[in-house]
N, C-alpha and C positions, 0 to 999 in steps of 0.2 A: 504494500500500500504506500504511495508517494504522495504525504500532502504538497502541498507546497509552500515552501518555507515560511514564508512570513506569517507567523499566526495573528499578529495582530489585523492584517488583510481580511475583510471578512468580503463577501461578496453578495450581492442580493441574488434571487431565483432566474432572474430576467438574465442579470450578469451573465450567472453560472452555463442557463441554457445557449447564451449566444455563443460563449467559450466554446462549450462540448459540442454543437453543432460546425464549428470549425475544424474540427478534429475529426481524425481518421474513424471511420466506423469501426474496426480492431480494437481502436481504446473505450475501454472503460469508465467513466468518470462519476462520482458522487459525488452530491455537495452535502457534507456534514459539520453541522455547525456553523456553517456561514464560509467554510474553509473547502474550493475546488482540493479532490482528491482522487488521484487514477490510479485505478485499482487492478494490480499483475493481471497476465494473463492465466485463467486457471488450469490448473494441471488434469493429466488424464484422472487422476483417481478426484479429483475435487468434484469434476465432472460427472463418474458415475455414483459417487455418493451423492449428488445433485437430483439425478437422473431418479435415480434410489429413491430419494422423501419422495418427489415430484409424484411416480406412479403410488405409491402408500398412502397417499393424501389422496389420489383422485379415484383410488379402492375404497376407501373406507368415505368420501363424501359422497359416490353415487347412491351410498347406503341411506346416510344419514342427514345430510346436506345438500340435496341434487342441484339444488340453485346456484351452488357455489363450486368454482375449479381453484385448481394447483396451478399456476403458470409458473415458468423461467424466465428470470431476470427480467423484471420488469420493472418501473420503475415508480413508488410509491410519493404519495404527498399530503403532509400535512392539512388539512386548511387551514388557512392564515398564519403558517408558520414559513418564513422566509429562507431559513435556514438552513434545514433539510430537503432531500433530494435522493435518498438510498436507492438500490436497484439489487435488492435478497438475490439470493440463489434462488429461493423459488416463494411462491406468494399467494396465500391462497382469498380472493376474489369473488365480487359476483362474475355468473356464469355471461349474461348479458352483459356488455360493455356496449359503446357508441362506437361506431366505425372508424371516427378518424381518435378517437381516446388513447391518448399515450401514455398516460398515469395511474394508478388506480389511487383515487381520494378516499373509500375503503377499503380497507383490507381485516382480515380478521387470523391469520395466522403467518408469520415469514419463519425460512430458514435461511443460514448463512451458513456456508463451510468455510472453515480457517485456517490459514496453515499458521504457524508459526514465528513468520516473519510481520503479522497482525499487529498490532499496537494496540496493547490492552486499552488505552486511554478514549483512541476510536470505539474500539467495539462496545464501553460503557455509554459513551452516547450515541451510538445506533439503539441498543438498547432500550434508554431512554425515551429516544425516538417513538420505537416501535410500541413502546409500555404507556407511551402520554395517547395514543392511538386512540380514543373510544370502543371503537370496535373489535378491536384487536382482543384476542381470548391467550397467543400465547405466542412466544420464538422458540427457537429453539436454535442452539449455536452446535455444530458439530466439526472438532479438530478433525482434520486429513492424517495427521502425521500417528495418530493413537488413535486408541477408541476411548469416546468420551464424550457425551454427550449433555451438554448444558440445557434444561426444560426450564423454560421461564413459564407459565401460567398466572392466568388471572383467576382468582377460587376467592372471591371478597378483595384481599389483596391482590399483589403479587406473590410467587413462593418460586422458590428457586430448589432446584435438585441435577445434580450433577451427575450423572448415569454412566458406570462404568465398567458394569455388568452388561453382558451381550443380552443376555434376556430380559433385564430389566423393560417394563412395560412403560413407553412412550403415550401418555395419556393427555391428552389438550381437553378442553371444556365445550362442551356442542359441538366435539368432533369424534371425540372417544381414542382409543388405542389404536394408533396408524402402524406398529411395530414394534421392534426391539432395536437396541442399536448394531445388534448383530445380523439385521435384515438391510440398514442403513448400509453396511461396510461389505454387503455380500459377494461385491462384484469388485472389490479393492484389493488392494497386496496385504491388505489386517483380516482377511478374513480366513487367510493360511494362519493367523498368528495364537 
């Protein structure tokens, strides 16, 4: 993740979007906290542990949530928050969007997979982000490089539980049990491990 240096630089939504649309379609970019950040390209296992939530989320809402899909890398928006601009690994959404819709203004559950070289500092205020949400029921953060699985939920508060049991049960709120973290990692080099 490379923010860019100057933190005191904060940049409005307007700014940010006229930046990123300059820029290569290959790049990634967020705006987190007011602060343009382009984000590596992700690696093969980032990918199918991606892939991973993505189909376990759209198993378990045709069940229980039909109205609602999993999308990849999309990109979410506060309302009337200037600041943020995330784009999760994957997002789950209403099923209906508007045609020319580039955002989704709710969302009700993200995932992000992280490797290592993440900036814990960032990833508290994606968090945050994701947790000031309304809608939003839960994230979930999963490392690439281990198995380990961060379950943020809304249950009254928030609660946080850190899953590092392969079978450990993956439970979000109005969405139920999408998995194990050992269904997440099934198709990665951690699932020899």
């Amino acid at each position: 993740m490379d923010v860019i240096q100057d933190r005191t630089f904060r940049v409005t939504l307007d700014q940010f979007h006229a930046h990123r649309d300059t820029r290569p379609k290959e790049e990634k970019w967020e705006l987190i906290d007011g602060m343009m950040t382009m984000m590596p390209p992700p690696s093969l296992t980032h990918q199918r542990i991606s892939k991973a939530i993505m189909e376990f989320l759209d198993a378990r809402l045709k069940l229980v949530q039909p109205t609602w899909s999993a999308d990849m890398e999309i990109g979410v928006l506060l309302p009337k928050d200037e600041r943020y601009n995330p784009e999760p690994d994957v997002t789950v959404i209403d099923k209906v969007v508007a045609p020319d819709q580039l955002y989704a203004e709710r969302f009700y559950f993200v995932a992000e997979v992280h490797s290592p070289s993440d900036k814990p500092r960032i990833l508290d205020l994606k968090r945050g982000d994701y947790q000031a949400h309304d809608h939003c029921r839960g994230c979930i953060f999963v490392q690439q490089d281990r198995i380990e699985v961060q379950l943020f939920v809304r249950a009254g508060g928030w609660t946080e539980r850190v899953l590092t049991d392969c079978n450990a049960l993956i439970d979000i709120p109005d969405i139920g049990v999408i998995g194990t973290p050992g269904d997440l990692y099934r198709h990665s080099h951690l699932a020899q491990a």
